[in-house]
N, CA, C and O of each residue as an XYZ file, in Angstrom:
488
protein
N      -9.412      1.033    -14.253
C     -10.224      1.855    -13.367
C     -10.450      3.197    -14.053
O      -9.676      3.948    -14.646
N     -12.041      3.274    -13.725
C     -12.015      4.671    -14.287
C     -11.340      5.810    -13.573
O     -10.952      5.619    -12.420
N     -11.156      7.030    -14.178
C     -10.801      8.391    -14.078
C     -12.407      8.587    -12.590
O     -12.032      8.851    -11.447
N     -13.556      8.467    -12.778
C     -13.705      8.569    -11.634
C     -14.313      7.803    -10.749
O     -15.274      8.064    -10.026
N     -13.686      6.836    -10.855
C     -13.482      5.980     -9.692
C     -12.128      6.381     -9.257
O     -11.931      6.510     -8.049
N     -10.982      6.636    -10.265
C      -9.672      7.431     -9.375
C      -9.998      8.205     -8.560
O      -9.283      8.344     -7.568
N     -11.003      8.845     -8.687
C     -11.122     10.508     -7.928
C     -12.453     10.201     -6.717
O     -12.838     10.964     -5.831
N     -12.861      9.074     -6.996
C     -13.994      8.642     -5.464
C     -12.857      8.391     -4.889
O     -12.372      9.241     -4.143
N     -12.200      7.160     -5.125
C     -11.259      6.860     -3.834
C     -10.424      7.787     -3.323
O     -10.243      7.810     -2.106
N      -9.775      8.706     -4.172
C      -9.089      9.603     -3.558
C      -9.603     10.549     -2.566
O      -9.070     10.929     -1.523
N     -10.794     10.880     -3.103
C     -12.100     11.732     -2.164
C     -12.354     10.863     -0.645
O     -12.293     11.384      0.468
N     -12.665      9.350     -0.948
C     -12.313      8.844      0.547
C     -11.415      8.768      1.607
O     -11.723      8.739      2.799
N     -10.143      8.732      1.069
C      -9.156      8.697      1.316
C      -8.318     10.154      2.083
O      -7.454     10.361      2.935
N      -9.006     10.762      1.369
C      -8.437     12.330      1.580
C      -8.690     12.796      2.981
O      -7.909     13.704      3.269
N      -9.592     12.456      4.046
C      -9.513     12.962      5.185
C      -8.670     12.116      6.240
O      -8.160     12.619      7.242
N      -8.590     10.821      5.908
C      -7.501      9.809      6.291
C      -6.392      9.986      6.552
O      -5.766      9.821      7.599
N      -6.046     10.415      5.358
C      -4.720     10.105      4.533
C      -3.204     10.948      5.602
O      -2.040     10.813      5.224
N      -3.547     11.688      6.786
C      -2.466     12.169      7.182
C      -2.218     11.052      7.892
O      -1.188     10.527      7.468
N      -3.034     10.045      9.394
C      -3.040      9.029      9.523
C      -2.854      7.783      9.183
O      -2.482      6.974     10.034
N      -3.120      7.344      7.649
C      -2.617      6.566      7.026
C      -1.280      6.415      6.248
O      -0.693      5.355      6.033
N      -0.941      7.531      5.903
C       0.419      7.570      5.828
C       1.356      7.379      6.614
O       2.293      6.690      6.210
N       1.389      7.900      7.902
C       2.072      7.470      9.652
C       2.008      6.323      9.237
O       2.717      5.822      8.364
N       1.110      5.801      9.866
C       1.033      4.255      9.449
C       1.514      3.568      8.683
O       2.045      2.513      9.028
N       1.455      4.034      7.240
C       2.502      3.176      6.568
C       3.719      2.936      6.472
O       4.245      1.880      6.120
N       4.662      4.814      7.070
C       5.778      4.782      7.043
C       6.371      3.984      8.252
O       7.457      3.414      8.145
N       5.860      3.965      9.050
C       6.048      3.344     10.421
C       6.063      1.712      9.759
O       7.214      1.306      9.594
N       5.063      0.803      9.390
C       5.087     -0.191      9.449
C       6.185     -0.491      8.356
O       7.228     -1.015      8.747
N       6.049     -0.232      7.170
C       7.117     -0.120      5.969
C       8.534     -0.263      6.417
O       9.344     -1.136      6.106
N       8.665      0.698      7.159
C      10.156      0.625      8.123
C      10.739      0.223      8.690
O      11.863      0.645      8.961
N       9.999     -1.192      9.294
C      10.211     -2.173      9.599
C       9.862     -3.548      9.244
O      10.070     -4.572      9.894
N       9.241     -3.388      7.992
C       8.846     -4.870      7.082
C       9.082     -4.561      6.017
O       9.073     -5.639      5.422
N       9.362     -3.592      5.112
C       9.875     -3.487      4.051
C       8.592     -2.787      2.722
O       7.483     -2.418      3.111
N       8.845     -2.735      1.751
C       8.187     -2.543      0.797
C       6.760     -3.320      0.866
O       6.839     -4.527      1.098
N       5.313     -2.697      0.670
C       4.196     -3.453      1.096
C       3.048     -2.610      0.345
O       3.304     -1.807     -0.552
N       1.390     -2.964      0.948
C       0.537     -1.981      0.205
C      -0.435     -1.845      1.728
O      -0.633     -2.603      2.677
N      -0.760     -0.855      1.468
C      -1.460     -0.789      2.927
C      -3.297     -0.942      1.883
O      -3.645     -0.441      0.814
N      -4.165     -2.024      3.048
C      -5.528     -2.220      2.765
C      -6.370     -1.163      3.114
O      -6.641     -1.233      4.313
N      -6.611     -0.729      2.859
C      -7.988      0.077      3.514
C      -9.405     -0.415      3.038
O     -10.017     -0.428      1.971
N      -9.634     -0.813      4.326
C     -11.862     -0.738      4.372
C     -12.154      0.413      4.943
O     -11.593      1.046      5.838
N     -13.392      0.665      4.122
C     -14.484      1.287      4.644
C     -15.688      1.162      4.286
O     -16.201      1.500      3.219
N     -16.395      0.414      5.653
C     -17.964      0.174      5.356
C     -18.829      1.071      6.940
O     -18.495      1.544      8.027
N     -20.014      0.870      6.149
C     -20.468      1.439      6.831
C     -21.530      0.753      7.753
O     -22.367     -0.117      7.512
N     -21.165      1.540      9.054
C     -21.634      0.963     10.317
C     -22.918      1.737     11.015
O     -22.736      2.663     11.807
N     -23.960      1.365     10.722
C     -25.115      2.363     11.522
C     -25.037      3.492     10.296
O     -24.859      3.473      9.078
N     -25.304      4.604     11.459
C     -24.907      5.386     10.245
C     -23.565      6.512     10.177
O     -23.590      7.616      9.633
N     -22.646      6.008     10.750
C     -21.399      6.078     10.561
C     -20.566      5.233      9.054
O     -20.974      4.161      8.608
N     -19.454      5.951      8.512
C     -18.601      5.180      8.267
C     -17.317      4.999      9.220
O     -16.695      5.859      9.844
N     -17.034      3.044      9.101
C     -15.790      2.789      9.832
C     -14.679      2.648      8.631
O     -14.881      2.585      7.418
N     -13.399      2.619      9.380
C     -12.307      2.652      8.887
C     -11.435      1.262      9.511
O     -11.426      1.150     10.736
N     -10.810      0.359      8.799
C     -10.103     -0.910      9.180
C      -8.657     -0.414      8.556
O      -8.691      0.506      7.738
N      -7.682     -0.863      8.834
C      -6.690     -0.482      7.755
C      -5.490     -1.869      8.195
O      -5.646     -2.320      9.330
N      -4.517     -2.414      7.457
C      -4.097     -3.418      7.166
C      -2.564     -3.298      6.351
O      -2.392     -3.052      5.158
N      -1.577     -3.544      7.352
C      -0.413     -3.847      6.058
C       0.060     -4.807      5.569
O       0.715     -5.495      6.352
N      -0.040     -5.349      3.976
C       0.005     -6.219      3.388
C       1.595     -6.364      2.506
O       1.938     -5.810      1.461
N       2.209     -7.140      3.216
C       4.067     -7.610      2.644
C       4.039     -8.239      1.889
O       3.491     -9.341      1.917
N       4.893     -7.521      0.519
C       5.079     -7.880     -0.388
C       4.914     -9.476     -0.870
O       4.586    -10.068     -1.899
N       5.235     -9.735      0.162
C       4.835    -11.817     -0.077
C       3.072    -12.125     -0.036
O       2.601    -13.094     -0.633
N       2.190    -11.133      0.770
C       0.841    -11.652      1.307
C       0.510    -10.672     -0.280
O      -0.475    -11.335     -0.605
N       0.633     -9.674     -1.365
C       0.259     -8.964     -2.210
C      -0.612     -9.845     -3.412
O      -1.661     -9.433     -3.906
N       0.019    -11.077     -3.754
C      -0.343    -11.836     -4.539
C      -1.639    -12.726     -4.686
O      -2.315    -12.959     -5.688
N      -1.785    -13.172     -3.317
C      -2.694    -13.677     -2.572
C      -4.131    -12.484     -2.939
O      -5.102    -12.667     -3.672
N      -3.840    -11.541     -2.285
C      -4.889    -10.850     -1.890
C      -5.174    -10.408     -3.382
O      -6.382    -10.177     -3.440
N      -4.558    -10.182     -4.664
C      -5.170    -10.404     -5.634
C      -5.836    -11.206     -6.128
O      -6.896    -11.062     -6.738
N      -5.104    -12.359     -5.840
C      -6.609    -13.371     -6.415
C      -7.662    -13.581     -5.899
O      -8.694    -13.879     -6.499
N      -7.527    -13.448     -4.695
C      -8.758    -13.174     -3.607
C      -9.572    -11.972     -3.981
O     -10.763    -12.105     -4.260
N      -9.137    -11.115     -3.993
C     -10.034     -9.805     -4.664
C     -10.417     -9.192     -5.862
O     -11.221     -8.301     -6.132
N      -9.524     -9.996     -6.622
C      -9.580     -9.468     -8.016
C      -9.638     -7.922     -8.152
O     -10.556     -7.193     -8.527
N      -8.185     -7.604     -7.670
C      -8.056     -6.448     -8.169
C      -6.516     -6.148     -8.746
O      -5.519     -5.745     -8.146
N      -6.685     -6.448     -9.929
C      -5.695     -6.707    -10.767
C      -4.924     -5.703    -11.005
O      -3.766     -5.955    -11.337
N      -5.342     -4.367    -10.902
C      -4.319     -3.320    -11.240
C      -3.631     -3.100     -9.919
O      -2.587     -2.448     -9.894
N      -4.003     -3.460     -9.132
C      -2.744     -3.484     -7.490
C      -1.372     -3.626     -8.140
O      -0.529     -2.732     -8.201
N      -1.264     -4.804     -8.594
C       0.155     -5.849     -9.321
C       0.691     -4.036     -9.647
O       1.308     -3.294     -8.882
N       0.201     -3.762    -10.985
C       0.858     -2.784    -11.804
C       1.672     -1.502    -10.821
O       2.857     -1.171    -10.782
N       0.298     -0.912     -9.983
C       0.838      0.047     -9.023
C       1.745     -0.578     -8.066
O       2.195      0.267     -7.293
N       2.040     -1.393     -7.913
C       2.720     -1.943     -6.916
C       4.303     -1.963     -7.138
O       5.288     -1.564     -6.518
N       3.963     -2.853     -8.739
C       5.613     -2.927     -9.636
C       5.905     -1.649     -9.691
O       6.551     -1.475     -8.657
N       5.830     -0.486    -10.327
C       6.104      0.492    -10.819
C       5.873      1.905     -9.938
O       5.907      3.033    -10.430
N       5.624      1.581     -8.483
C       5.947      2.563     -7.615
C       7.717      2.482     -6.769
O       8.548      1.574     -6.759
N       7.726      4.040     -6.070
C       9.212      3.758     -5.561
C       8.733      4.220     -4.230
O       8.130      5.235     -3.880
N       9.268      2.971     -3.463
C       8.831      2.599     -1.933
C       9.637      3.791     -1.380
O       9.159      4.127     -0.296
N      10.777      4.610     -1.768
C      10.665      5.517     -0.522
C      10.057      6.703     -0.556
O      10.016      7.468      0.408
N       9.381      6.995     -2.043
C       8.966      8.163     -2.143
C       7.158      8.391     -2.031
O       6.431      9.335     -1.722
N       6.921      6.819     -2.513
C       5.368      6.574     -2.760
C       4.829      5.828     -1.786
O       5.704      5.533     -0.973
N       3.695      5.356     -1.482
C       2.489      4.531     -1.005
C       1.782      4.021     -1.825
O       1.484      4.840     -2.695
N       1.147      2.579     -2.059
C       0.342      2.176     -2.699
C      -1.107      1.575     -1.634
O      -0.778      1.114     -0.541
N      -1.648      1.582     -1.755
C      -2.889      1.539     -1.388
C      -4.097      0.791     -1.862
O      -4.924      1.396     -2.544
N      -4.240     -0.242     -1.618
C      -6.205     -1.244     -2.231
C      -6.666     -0.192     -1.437
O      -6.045      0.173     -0.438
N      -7.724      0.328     -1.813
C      -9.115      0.735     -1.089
C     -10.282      0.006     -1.401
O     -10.466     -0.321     -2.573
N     -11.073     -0.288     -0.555
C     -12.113     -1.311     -0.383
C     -13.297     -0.218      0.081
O     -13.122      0.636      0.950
N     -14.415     -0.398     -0.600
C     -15.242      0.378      0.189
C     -17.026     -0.393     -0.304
O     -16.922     -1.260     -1.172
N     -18.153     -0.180      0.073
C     -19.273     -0.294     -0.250
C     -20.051     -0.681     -1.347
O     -20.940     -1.518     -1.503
N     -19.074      0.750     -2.611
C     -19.197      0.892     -3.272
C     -18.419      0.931     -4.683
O     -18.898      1.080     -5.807
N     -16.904      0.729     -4.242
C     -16.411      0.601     -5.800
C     -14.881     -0.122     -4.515
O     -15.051     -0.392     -3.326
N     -13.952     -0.212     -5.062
C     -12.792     -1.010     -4.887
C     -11.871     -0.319     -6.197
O     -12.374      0.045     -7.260
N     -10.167     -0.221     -5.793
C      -9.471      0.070     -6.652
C      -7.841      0.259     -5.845
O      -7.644     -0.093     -4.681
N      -6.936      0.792     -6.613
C      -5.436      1.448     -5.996
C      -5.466      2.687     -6.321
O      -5.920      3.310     -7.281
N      -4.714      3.052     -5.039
C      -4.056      4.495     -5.628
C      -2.802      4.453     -4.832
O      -2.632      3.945     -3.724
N      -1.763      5.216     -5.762
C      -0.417      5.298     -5.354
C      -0.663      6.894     -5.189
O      -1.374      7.641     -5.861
N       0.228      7.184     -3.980
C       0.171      8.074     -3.171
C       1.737      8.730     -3.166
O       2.561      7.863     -3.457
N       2.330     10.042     -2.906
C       3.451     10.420     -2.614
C       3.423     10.443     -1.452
O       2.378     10.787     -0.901
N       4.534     10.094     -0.709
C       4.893     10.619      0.705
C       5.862     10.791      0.972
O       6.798     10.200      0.435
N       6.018     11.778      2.021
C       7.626     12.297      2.541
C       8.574     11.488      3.813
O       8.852     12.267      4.725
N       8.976     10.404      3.961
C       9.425      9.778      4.257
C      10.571      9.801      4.774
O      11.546      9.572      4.058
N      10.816     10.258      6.991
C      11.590     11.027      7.307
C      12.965      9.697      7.437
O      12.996      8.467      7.417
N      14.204     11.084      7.603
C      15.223      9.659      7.435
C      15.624      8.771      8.580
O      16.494      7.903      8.657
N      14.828      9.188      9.371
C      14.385      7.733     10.443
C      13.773      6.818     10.344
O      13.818      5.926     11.191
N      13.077      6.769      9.361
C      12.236      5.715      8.946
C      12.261      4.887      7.451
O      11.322      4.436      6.794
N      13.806      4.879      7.178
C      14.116      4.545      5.732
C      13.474      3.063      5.813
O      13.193      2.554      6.898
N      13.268      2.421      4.590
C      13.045      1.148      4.476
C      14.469      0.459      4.260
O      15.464      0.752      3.597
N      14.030     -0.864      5.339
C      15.169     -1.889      5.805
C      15.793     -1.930      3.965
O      15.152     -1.807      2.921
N      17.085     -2.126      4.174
C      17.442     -2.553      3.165
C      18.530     -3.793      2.942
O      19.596     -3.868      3.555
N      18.057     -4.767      1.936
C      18.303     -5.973      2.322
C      20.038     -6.174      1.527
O      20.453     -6.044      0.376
N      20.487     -6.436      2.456
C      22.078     -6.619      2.125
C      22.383     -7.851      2.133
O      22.107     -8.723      2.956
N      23.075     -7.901      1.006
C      23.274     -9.674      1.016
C      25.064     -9.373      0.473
O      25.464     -8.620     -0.414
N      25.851    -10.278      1.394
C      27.285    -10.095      1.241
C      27.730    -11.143     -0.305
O      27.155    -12.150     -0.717
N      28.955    -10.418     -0.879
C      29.370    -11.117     -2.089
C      29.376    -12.543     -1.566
O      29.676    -12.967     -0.450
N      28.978    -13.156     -2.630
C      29.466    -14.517     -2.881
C      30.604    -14.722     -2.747
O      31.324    -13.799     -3.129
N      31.332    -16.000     -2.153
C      33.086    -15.862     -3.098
C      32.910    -16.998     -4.396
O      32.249    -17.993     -4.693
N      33.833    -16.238     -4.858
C      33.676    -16.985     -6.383
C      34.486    -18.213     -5.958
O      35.490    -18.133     -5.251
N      33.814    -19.729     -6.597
C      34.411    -20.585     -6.473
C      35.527    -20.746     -7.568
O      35.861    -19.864     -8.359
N      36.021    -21.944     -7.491
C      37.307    -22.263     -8.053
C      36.982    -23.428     -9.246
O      36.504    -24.445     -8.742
N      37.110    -23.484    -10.438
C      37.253    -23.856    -11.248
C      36.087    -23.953    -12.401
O      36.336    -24.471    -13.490
């Protein structure tokens, strides 16, 4: 993705983005590590806004479906309690952006505990 196509989506995104973040931390917090979808097309002559959280299991899918291959990358190499990752979908171009967010400690992401094994015998 280009440098500005980074900076359209972010420009879309930017009046959103206090709302969409709620949203993510909220849903995140109770399903775990994910990417939130965003559409925006335009309706009349409004633009609408759809938005969508996508779990780590549905992520894969929606790449091949969309072909948007750099999702994968931002996805691997973000840290779920500090960041947001984000598809944006729009009219006119499609891409990710990983996002910082402040993430209160009521709303940590579940964390999955799995008890020792016992070691078997022989």
């Amino acid at each position: 993705m280009t440098m500005n196509t980074q900076q359209q989506l972010q420009q879309l995104v930017s009046n959103d983005l206090p709302q969409l973040t709620s949203y993510y931390i909220e849903v995140s917090s109770e399903k775990g590590p994910g990417v939130l979808l965003v559409n925006y097309y335009a309706k009349a002559e409004l633009i609408e806004r759809s938005a969508k959280f996508l779990k780590k299991s549905q992520i894969s899918q929606f790449i091949q479906d969309s072909g948007l291959k750099e999702l994968e990358s931002h996805f691997d190499s973000h840290n779920p309690q500090t960041q947001m990752v984000m598809a944006v979908i729009s009219d006119d171009t499609m891409g990710a952006l990983t996002i910082d967010v402040t993430r209160p400690a009521d709303k940590a992401l579940p964390i999955n505990r799995q008890r020792p094994k016992p070691k078997g015998f022989g």
